[in-house]
C-alpha positions as CSV (number, residue, x, y, z in Angstrom):
1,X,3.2,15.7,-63.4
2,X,5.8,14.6,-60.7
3,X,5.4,17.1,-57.8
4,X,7.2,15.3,-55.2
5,X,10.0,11.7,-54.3
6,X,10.1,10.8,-50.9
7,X,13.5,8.3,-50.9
8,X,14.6,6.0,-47.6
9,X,17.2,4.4,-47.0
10,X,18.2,4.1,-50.7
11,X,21.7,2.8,-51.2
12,X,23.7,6.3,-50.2
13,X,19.8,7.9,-49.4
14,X,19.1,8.2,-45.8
15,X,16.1,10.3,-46.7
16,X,15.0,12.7,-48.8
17,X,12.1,14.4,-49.5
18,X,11.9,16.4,-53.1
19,X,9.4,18.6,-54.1
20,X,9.0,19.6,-58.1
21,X,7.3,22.1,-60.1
22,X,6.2,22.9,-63.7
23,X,8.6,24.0,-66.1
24,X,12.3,22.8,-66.4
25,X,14.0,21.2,-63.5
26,X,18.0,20.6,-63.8
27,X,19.9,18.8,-61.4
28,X,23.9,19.1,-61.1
29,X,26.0,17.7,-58.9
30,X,30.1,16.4,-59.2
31,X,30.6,12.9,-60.9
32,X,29.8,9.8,-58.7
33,X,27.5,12.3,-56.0
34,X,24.5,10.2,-56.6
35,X,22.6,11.5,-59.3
36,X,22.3,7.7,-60.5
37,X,20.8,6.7,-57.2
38,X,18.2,9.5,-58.0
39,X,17.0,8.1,-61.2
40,X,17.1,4.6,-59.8
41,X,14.6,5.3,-57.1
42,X,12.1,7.1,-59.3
43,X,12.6,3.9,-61.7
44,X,11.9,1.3,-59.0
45,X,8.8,3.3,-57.9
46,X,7.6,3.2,-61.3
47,X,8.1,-0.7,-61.8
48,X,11.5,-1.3,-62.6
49,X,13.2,-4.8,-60.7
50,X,14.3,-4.6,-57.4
51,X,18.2,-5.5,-56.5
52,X,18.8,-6.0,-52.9
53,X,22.0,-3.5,-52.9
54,X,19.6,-0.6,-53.5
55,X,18.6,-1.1,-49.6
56,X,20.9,1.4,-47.7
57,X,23.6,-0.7,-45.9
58,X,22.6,-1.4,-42.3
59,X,19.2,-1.1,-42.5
60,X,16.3,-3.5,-43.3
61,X,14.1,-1.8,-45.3
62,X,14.3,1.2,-48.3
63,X,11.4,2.6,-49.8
64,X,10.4,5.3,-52.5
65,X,7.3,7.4,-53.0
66,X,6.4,9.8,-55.8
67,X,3.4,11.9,-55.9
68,X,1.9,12.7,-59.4
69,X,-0.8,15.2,-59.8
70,X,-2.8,16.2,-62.5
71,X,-5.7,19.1,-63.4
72,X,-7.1,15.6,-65.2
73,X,-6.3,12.4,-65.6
74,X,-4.6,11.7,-69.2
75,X,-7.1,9.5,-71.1
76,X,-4.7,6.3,-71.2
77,X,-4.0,6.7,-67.6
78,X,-6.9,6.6,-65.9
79,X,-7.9,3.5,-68.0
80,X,-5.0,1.3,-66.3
81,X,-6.6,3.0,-63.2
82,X,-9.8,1.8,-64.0
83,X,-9.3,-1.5,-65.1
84,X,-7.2,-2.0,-62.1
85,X,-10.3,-0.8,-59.8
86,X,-8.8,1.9,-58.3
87,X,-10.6,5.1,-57.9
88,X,-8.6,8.8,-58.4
89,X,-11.2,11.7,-57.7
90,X,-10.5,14.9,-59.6
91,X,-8.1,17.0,-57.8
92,X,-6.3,14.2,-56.1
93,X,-3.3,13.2,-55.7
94,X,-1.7,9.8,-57.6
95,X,0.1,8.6,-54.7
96,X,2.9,5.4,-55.3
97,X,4.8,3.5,-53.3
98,X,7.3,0.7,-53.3
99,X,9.2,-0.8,-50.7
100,X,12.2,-2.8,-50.6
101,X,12.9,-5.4,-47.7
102,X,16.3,-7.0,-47.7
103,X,16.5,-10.9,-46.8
104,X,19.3,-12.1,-46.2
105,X,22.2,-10.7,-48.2
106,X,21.1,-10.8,-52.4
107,X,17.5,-11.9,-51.1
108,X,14.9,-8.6,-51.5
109,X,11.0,-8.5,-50.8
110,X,8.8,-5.6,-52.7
111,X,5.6,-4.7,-52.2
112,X,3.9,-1.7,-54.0
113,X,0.8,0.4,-53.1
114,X,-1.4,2.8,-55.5
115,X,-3.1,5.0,-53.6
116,X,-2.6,2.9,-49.7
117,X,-4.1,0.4,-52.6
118,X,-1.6,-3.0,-53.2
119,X,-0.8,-3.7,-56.7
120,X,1.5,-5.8,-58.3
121,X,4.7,-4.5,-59.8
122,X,3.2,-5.0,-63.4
123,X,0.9,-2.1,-62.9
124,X,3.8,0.6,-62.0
125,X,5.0,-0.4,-65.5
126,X,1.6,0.4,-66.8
127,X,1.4,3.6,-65.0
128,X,5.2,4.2,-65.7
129,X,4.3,4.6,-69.5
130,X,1.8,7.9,-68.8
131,X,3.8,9.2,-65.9
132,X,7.6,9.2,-67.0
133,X,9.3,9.5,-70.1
134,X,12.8,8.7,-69.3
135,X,15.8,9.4,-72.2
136,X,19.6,8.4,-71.0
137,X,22.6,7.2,-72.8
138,X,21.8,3.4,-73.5
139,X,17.2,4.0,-73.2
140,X,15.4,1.8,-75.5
141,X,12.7,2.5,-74.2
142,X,10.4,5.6,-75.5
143,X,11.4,7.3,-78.6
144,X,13.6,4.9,-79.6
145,X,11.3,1.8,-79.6
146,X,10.2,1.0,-83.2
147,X,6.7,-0.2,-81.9
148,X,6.0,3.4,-80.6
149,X,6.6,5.3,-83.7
150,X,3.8,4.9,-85.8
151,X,1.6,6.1,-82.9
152,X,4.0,9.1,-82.7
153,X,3.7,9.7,-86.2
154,X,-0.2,9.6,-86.0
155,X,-0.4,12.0,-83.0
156,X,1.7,14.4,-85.2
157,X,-1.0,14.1,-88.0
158,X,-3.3,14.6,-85.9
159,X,-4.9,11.4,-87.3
160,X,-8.0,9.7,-86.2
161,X,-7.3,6.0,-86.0
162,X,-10.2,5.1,-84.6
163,X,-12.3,4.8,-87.5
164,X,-9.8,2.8,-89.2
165,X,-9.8,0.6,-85.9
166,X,-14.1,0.5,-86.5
167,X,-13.4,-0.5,-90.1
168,X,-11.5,-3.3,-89.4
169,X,-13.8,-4.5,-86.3
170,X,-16.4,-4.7,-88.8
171,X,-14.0,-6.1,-91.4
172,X,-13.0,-9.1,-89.1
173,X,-16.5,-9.7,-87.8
174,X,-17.9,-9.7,-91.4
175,X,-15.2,-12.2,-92.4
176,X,-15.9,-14.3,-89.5
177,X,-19.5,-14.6,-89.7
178,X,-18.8,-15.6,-93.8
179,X,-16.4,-18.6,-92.3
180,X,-18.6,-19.6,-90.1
181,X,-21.4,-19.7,-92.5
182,X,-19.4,-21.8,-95.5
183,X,-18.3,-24.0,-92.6
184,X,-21.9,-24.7,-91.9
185,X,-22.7,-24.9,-95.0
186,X,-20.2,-27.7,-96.5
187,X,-21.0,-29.3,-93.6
188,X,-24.5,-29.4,-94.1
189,X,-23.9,-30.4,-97.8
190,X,-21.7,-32.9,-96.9
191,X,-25.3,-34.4,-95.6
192,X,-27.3,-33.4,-98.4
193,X,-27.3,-36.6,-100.2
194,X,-28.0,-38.6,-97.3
195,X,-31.1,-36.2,-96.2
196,X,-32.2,-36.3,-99.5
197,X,-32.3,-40.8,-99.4
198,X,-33.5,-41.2,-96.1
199,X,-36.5,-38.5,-96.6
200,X,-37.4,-40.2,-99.6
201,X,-36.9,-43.5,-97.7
202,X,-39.3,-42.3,-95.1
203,X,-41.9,-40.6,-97.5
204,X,-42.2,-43.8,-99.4
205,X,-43.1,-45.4,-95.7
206,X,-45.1,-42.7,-95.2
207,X,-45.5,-43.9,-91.1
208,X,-48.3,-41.9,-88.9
209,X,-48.1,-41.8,-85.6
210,X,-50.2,-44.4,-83.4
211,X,-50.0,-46.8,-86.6
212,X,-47.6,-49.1,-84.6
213,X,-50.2,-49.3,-81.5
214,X,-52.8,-50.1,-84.4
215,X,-51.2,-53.1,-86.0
216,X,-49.8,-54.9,-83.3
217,X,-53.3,-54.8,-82.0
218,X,-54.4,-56.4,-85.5
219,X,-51.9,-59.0,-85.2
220,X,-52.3,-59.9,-82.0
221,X,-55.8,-60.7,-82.3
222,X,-55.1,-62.7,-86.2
223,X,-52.9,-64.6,-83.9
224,X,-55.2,-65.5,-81.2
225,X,-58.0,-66.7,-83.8
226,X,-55.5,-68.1,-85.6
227,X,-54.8,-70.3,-81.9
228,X,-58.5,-70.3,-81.0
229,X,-60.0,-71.8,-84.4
230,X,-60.2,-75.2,-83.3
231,X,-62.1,-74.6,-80.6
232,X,-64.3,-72.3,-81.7
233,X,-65.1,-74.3,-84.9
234,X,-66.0,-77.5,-82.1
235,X,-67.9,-75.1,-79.7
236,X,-69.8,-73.4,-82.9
237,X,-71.0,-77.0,-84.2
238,X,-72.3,-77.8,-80.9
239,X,-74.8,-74.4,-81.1
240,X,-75.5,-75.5,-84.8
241,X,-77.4,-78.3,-86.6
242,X,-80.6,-80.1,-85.6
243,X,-78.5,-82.3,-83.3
244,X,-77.2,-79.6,-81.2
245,X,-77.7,-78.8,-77.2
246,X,-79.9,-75.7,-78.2
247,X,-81.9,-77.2,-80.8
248,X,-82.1,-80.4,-78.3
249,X,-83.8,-77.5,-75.4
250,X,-85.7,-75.8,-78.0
251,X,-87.6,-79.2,-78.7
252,X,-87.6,-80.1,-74.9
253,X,-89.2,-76.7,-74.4
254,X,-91.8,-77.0,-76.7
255,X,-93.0,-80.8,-75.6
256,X,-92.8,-78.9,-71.7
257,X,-94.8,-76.1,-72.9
258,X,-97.6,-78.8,-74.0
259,X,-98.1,-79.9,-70.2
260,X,-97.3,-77.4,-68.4
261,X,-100.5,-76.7,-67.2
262,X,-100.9,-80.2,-65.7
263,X,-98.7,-79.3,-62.3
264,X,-97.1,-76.3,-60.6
265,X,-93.5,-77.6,-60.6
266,X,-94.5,-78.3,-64.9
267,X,-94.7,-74.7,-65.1
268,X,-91.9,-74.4,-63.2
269,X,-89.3,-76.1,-64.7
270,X,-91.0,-74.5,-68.4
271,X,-89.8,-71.3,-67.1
272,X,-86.3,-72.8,-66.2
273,X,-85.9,-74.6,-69.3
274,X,-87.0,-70.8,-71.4
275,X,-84.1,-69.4,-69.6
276,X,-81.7,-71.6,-70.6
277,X,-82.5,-71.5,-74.3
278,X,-81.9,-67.4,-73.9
279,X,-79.0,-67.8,-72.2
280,X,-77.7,-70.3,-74.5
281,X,-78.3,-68.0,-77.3
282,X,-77.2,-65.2,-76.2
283,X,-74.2,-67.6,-75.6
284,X,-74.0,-68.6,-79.5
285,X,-74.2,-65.1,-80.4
286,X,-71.7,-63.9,-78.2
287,X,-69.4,-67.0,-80.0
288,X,-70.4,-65.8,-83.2
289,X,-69.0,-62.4,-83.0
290,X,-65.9,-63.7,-80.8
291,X,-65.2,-66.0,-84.1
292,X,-65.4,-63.3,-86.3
293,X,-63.4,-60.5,-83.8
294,X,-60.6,-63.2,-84.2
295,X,-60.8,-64.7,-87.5
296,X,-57.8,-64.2,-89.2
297,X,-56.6,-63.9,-93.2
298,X,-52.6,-65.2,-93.2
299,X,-52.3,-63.1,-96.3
300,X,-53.2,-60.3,-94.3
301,X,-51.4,-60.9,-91.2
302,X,-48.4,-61.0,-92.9
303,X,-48.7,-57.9,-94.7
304,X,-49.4,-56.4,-91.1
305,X,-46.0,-58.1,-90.2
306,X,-44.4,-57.3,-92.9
307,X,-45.5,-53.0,-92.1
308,X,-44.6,-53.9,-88.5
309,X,-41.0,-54.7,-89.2
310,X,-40.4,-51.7,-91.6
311,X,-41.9,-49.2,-89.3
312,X,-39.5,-50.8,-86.7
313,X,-36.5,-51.1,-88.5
314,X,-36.9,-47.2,-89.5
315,X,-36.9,-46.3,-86.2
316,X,-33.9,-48.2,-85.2
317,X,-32.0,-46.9,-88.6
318,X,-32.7,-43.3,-87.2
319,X,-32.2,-43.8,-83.9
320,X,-35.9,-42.5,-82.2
321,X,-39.8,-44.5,-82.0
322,X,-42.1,-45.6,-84.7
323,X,-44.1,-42.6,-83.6
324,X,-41.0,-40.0,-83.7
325,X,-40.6,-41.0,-87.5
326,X,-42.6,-38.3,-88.9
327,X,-41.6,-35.6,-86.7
328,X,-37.7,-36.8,-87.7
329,X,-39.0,-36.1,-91.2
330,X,-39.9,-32.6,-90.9
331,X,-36.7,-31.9,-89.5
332,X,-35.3,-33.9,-92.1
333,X,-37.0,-31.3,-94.7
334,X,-36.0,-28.1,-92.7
335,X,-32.2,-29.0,-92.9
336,X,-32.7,-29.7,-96.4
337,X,-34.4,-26.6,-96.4
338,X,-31.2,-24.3,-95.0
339,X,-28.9,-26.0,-96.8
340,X,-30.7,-24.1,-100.1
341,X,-31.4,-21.2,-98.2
342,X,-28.2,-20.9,-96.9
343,X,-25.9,-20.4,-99.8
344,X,-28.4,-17.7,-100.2
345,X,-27.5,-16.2,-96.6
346,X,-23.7,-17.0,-97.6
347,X,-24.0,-14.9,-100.8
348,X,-25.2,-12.2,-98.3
349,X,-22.7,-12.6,-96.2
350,X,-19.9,-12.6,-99.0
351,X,-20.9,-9.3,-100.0
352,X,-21.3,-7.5,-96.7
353,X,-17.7,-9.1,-95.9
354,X,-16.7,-7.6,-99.4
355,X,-18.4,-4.4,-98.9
356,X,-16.5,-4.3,-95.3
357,X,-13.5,-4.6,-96.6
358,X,-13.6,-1.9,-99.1
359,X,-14.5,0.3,-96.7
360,X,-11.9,-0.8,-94.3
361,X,-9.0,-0.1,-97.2
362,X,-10.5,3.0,-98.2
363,X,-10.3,4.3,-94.3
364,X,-6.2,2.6,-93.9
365,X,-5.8,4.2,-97.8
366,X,-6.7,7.8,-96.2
367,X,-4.8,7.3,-92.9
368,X,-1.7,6.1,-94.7
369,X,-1.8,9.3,-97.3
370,X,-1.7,11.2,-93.6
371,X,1.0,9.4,-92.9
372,X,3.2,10.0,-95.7
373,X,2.6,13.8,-95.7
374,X,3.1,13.8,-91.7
375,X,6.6,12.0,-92.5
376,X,7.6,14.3,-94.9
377,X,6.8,17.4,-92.5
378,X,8.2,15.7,-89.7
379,X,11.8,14.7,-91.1
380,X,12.0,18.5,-92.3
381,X,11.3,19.5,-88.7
382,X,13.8,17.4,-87.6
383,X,15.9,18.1,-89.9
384,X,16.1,22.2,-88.9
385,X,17.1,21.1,-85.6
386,X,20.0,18.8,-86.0
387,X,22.7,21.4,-86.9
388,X,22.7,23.3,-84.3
389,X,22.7,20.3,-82.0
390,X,26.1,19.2,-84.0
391,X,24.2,16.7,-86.1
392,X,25.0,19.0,-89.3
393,X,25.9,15.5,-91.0
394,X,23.2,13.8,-90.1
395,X,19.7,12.9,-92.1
396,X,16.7,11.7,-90.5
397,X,13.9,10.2,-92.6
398,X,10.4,8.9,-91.0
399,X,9.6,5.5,-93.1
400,X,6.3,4.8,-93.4
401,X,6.1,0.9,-95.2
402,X,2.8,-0.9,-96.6
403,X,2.6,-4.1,-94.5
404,X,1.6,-7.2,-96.2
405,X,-2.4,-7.9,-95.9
406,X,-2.2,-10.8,-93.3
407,X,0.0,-8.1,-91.0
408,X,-3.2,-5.2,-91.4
409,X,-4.5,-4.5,-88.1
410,X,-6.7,-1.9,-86.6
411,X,-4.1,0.7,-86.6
412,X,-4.1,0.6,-91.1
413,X,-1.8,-0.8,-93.5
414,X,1.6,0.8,-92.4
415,X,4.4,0.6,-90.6
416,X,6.2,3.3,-89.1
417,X,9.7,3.4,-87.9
418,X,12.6,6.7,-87.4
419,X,15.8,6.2,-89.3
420,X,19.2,7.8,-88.9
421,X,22.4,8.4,-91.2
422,X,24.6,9.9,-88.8
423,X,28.0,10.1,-91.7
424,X,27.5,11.4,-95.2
425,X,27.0,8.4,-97.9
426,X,25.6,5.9,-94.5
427,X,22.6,3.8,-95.0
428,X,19.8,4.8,-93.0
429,X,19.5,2.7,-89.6
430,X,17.1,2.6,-86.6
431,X,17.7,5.0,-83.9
432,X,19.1,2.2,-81.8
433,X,21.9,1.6,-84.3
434,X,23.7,5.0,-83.4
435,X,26.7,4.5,-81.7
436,X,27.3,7.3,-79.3
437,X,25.1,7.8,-76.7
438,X,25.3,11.2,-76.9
439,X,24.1,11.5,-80.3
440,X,21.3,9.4,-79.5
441,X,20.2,12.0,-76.8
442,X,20.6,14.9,-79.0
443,X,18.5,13.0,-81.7
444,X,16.1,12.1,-79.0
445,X,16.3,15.8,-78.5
446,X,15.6,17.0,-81.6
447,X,12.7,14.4,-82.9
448,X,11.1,15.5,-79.0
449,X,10.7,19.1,-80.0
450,X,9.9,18.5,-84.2
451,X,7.0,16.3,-82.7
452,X,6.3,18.6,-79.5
453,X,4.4,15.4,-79.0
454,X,0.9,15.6,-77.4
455,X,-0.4,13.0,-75.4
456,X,2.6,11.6,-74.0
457,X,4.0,11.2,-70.9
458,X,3.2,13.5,-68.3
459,X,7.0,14.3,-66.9
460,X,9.7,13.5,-69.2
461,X,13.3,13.2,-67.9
462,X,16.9,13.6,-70.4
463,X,20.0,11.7,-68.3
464,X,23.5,13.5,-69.2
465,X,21.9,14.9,-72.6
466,X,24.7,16.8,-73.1
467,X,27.7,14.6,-72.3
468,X,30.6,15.2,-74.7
469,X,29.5,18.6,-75.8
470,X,29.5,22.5,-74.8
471,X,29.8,25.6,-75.8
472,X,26.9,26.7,-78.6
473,X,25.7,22.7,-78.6
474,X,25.3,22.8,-75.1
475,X,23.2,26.6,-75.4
476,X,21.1,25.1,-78.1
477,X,20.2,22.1,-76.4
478,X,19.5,24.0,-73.4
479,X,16.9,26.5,-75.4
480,X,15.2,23.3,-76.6
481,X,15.0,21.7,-73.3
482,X,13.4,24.8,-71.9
483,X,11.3,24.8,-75.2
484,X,9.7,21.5,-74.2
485,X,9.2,22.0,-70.8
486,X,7.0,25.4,-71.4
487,X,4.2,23.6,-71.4
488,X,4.5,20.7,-69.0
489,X,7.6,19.4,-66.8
490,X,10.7,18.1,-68.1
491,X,13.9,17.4,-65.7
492,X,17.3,17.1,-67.1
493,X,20.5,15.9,-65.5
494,X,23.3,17.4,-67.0
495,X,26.9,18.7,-66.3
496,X,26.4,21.7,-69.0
497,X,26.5,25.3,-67.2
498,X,24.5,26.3,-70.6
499,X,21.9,23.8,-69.7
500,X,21.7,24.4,-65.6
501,X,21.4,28.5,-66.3
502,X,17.7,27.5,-68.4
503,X,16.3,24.9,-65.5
504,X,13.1,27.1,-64.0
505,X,14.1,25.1,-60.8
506,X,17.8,23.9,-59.7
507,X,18.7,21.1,-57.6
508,X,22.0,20.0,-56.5
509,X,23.2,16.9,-55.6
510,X,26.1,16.3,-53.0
511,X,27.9,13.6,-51.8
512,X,29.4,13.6,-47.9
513,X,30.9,11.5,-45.5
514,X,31.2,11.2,-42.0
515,X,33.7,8.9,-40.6
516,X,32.7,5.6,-42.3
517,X,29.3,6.8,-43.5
518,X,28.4,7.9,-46.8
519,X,25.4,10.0,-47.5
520,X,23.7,11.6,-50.5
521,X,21.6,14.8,-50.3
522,X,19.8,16.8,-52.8
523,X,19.3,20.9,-52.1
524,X,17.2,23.5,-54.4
525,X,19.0,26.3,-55.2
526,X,18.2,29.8,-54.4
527,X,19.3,32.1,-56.8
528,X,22.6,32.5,-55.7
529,X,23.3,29.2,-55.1
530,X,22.2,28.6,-58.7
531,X,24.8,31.1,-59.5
532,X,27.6,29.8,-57.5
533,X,27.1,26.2,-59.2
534,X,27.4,27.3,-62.6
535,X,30.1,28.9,-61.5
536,X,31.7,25.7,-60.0
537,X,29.9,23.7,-63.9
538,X,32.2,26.2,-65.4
539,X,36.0,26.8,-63.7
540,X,36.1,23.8,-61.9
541,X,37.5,22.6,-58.1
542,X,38.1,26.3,-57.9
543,X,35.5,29.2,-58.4
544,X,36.9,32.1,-59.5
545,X,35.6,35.7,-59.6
546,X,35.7,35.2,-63.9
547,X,33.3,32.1,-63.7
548,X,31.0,33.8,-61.3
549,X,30.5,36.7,-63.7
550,X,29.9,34.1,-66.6
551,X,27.9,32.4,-64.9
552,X,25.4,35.4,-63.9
553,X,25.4,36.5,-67.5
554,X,24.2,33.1,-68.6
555,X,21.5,33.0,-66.2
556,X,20.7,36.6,-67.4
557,X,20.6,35.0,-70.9
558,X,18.4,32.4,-69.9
C-alpha cells in the first residue's frame, strides 16, 4: 500500500510530505484548494506525461516520491520488478521517484528512479497497474476498461485460467508442428516423381566408385597401342623370322662357339656375343608383353567411351563426381523413404493436434460454464447495491459472449464486458456510455464492493465519488467505501460530511496566500479537527454550534 508522497515544488506545492495508513483515508478541502494538484503528483510518479506547468513557478525543478510497502510483493508486481532487474527484499520499501526539470518555458525534462534504480517512464505505468487503482469522474481506466473485465469476472469465480492457457499452448504447438509437417511433406512430394526417375536413372547406371579412375586408365592405354601399333608391328618383325638381328646373332654365336678355343680374345668375344643374344631376348620379350599391355579392340574402346561419358554426364546432371554418384543415390532412397514414412508421422501428428484440441475446448467449455454462473451471481450482487446508491432504475448485466474460433486465445472462448441501463426501457451500454460522471462513480462503486475484487491493485483511490448527491446516498456510499477499505487502503476525495465522518484517517487540504504567493498544504486531522471540518462540509463559510453537533454525531455513527 501507499504509506507515504513526498511533493516539491509542484505547481501550488512547495513541499509536502504525507504519510498514509491502512484503512480509509478521506481528504476534504474547499473547491479549487488543490486537491487536483494532489492526485496529479501521485499520477506523474506513477507514469503519467509530464506538462511543464506542473513545476512550481520560479523554480527549476519539481519532483514527487511515493513510498509503497507491502508484507509481500503481489504476484504481478514483482514480475515487472523482475523482468526489469530490479531487486525488492522482503520487508522493503518500493521506493519511486520522478522529477520534473523545466526548460525553457513549455519545454520539461523527466527522469524516474525505482529504488535509486533509473527506469523509463513506461515502467511506472507497469507498476502503476498493481500499485493504484484510480476512479474519478471521466477514468477509463480500471473498471471501466472492457479489456479488464473478463479477468475481473474470472477472479470473482475463482476460476483457474491457467490450464485453459496450458490447453491452448499445447493446442497451438500441436497445430504448428502438423503445418509444418504437411508443408514438408507437399514439398517433398512435389519431388517424388523426379526422385523416383533420377534413382531409376542412376540404378540402371549402376556407377561404383573408383570405376571412372578404372576406365580412363583402359582407354588411355587402347589409345596409346592404338598410336604405337606401327611401330611395334616394325620393331616385332625385326626380333622375328629367320632373317632377323637375333636369329642373325644366334647363328653368329654358334659358328663363334666352333673356334673359340683357337684364341683368348675368340673366347672373348663368344662371351660378348652370348650376352647380347640374352639381352636381345629379354628385349623381344619385354616387346612382346608391351604389344599386348597396349593392344587395343575399337569395339571395346568405345564401349569404355561410351560408359565414360554416361558416368560423366550423371555427375554433371546431379551436380557432384563420378564417385559421389552412389552415395547421391542413397540419399536419393532416404528422401523417398520419408516422404512414405511421413504421411505416416503427419497422420500422427493430425491426431495429437485433434486430440489437443478437444481437450483444449473441453477446458474453455468448463471455464466459460464458470463464467456464466459467476455473471449471473455477480449482476445480482450488483444489483442489491444500486438502490441505495440512487441507481434504483438502473440494471446491470455481466455479458459473457462466445468469440468466434480464430478470436480463442489462452484466456478460453469468451468475452466479457459490464453493461448498464441507467433509465427503464434503455438498451444495455458499456460503462463508458453513462453520461453523468457521478453515476459512473457510484457504479464503479457498487461493481467494486459486489466483486470485493482480490488481486487487484494494492491502494485504490475514488475522486469526488459523491458529487451531486447527499443525504442517505452520500451515508451509503460512505459505509461502502469504509467496507472496501477494511481490508486494504482506499482514499477518497470527497465534499460529503457522510463520507469524511467514515475516513479511518482525515486530511485536509488548504489553500493560502501570502502577498503574491500561492501555496497548497495538506494537514491530518486530530479528532477535533476532523470534527470541526465536517462541521464546516455541512453549514458552510460559517460553523455554527448546530453543525458541530451533527457533525460529532455522524462521526459517532461512523
Amino acid at each position: 500500500m501507499l504509506t507515504g508522497l513526498t511533493i516539491r515544488n509542484v505547481v501550488l506545492i512547495e513541499a509536502l510530505d504525507l504519510v498514509f495508513g491502512r484503512g480509509l483515508g478521506v481528504l476534504t478541502g474547499e473547491t479549487g484548494a488543490g486537491k487536483s494538484i494532489l492526485l496529479d503528483s501521485l499520477g506523474l510518479v506513477l507514469g503519467d506525461r509530464a506538462d511543464a506547468g506542473l513545476v512550481r513557478a520560479g523554480t527549476d525543478e519539481a519532483s514527487v516520491t511515493a513510498t509503497f510497502e507491502f508484507a509481500s510483493l503481489p504476484g504481478a508486481l514483482s514480475a515487472v520488478l523482475a523482468e526489469a532487474e530490479i531487486a525488492v527484499e522482503p520487508g522493503e520499501p518500493l521506493i519511486i521517484r520522478r522529477r520534473l526539470r523545466a526548460e525553457g518555458g513549455s519545454a520539461v525534462g523527466s527522469r524516474a528512479f525505482v529504488n535509486d534504480q533509473s527506469v523509463s517512464v513506461a515502467l511506472l505505468r507497469e507498476l502503476a497497474r498493481s500499485l493504484v487503482e484510480l476512479h474519478g469522474q471521466h477514468d477509463d481506466r480500471g473498471l471501466v476498461n472492457a479489456r479488464g473485465h473478463r479477468a475481473l469476472l474470472d477472479r470473482y469465480a475463482r476460476a483457474d485460467v491457467s490450464d485453459v492457457a496450458a490447453a491452448w499452448d499445447k493446442w497451438r504447438a500441436a497445430e504448428t508442428a502438423l503445418a509444418d509437417a504437411h508443408a514438408r511433406l507437399a514439398a517433398a512430394s512435389a519431388e517424388q516423381d523426379l526422385l523416383i526417375a533420377h534413382l531409376a536413372e542412376l540404378a540402371q547406371l549402376a556407377p561404383e566408385v573408383g570405376e571412372e579412375a578404372e576406365l580412363a586408365g583402359q582407354r588411355a592405354s587402347m589409345q596409346k597401342g592404338e598410336r604405337l601399333s606401327g611401330d611395334l608391328a616394325e620393331l616385332q618383325h625385326l626380333w622375328t623370322g629367320s632373317d632377323s638381328a637375333l636369329a642373325s646373332l644366334r647363328s653368329a654365336a654358334r659358328r663363334l662357339d666352333r673356334i673359340a678355343h683357337e684364341h683368348p680374345l675368340l673366347a672373348e668375344a663368344l662371351e660378348a656375343l652370348d650376352r647380347a643374344v640374352i639381352e636381345a631376348g629379354e628385349a623381344e620379350d619385354k616387346l612382346e608383353k608391351a604389344a599386348e599391355a597396349l593392344s587395343h579392340d575399337p569395339l571395346l574402346l568405345d564401349r569404355i567411351e561410351t560408359r565414360l561419358f554416361e558416368l560423366r554426364a550423371a555427375g554433371r546432371k546431379h551436380g557432384c563426381t563420378v564417385d559421389e554418384l552412389p552415395e547421391r543415390m542413397i540419399h536419393m532412397r532416404t528422401a523417398l523413404d520419408q516422404i512414405e514414412g511421413g504421411e505416416a508421422a503427419t497422420a500422427d501428428l493430425a491426431r495429437a493436434a485433434h486430440d489437443a484440441g478437444l481437450d483444449y475446448r473441453a477446458k474453455a467449455e468448463g471455464l466459460s460454464v464458470a463464467r456464466a454462473e459467476a455473471a449471473r451471481r455477480l449482476d445480482a450482487a450488483v444489483a442489491a447495491e444500486l438502490a441505495p446508491l440512487k441507481l434504483d432504475a438502473a440494471r446491470f448485466r455481466t455479458a459473457v459472449v462466445r468469440l468466434p474460433e480464430e478470436r480463442w486465445g489462452p484466456q478460453g472462448v469468451d468475452a466479457a464486458e459490464f453493461l448498464i441501463s441507467t433509465n427503464p426501457g434503455a438498451d444495455f451500454a458499456p460503462l463508458t456510455k453513462i453520461a453523468s460522471g457521478g453515476e459512473l462513480s457510484r457504479f464503479i462503486l457498487a461493481l467494486k464492493v459486489a466483486l470485493a475484487e482480490e488481486g487487484g491493485a494494492a491502494t485504490v483511490i475514488f475522486d469526488e465519488i459523491d458529487r451531486g448527491v447527499g443525504g442517505a446516498v452520500a451515508s451509503a456510499i460512505g459505509e461502502r467505501l469504509a467496507r472496501l477499505a477494511s481490508g486494504g487502503q482506499l482514499l477518497a476525495v470527497t465534499h460529503s460530511p457522510q463520507v469524511a465522518a467514515r475516513g479511518t484517517t482525515h486530511y485536509l487540504i488548504a489553500k493560502s496566500s501570502e502577498g503574491t504567493v500561492t501555496r497548497t498544504s495538506v494537514l491530518q486531522l486530530d479528532a477535533a479537527g476532523r470534527q470541526e471540518e465536517i462541521a464546516r462540509m455541512l453549514s458552510g463559510a460559517e460553523i455554527t454550534p448546530e453543525a458541530r453537533a451533527q457533525a460529532e454525531r455522524l462521526l459517532e455513527q461512523a
